[in-house]
N, C-alpha and C positions, 0 to 999 in steps of 0.2 A: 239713749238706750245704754244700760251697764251693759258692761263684758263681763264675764267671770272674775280675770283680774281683780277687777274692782269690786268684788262683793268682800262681804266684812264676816259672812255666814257660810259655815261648809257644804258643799255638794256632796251628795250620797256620791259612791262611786259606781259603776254600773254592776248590774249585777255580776257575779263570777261565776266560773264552771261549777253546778252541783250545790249552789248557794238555795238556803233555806226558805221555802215561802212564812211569813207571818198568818197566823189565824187574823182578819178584818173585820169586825162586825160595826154594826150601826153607835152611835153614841151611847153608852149607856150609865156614866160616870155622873155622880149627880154631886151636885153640893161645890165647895169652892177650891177650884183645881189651880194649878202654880206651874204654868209652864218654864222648865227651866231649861232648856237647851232648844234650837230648831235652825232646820237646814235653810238654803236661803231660799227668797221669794222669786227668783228671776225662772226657775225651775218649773215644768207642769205639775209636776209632786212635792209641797213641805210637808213636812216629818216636823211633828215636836213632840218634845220631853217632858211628858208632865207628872206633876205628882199630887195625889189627891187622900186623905184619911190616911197617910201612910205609907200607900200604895201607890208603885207609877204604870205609866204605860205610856205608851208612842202612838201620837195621833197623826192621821196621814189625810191629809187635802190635797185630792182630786178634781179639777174641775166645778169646781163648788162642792164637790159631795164630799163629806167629813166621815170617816172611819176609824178604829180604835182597836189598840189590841189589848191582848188579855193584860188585864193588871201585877203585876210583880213585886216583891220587895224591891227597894232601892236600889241594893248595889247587884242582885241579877237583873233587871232593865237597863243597869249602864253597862254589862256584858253583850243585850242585845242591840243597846243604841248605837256603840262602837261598830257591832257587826252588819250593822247598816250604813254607816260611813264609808265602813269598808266593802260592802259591796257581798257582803259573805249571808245574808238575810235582805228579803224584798216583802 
């Protein structure tokens, strides 16, 4: 069994006081997506970063269930991927 130590991929942090909820919905992204960043697997929740037609978004696995949020330009989706790292968006 890994420890956190030993992961090579970052942990959201928990959530904080007053931290933003993300809109979730079901998959809707079609065509060929480029995950470029995700949190690690030892977690109930990964998070990744993906980017599709231009457009990214954060996908979240749940328990098998796969979720997604709204699509963005690039460089606002890495304002909201950071702010999931940090604990500041769930």
């Amino acid at each position: 069994m890994k420890t956190r130590s030993s992961c090579l991929s970052p942990h959201p942090a928990r959530p904080q006081p007053g931290c933003r909820d993300l809109v979730w919905r079901e998959p809707y992204v079609t065509g060929r997506i480029r995950v470029i960043e995700w949190t690690c697997e030892c977690a109930a929740e990964v998070y990744e970063l993906c980017e599709a037609a231009g457009l990214a978004f954060i996908r979240k696995t749940t328990g098998g269930a796969v979720w997604e949020s709204d699509a963005w330009l690039v460089r606002e989706i890495r304002r909201t991927w950071r702010a999931l790292l940090g604990g500041y968006v769930k």
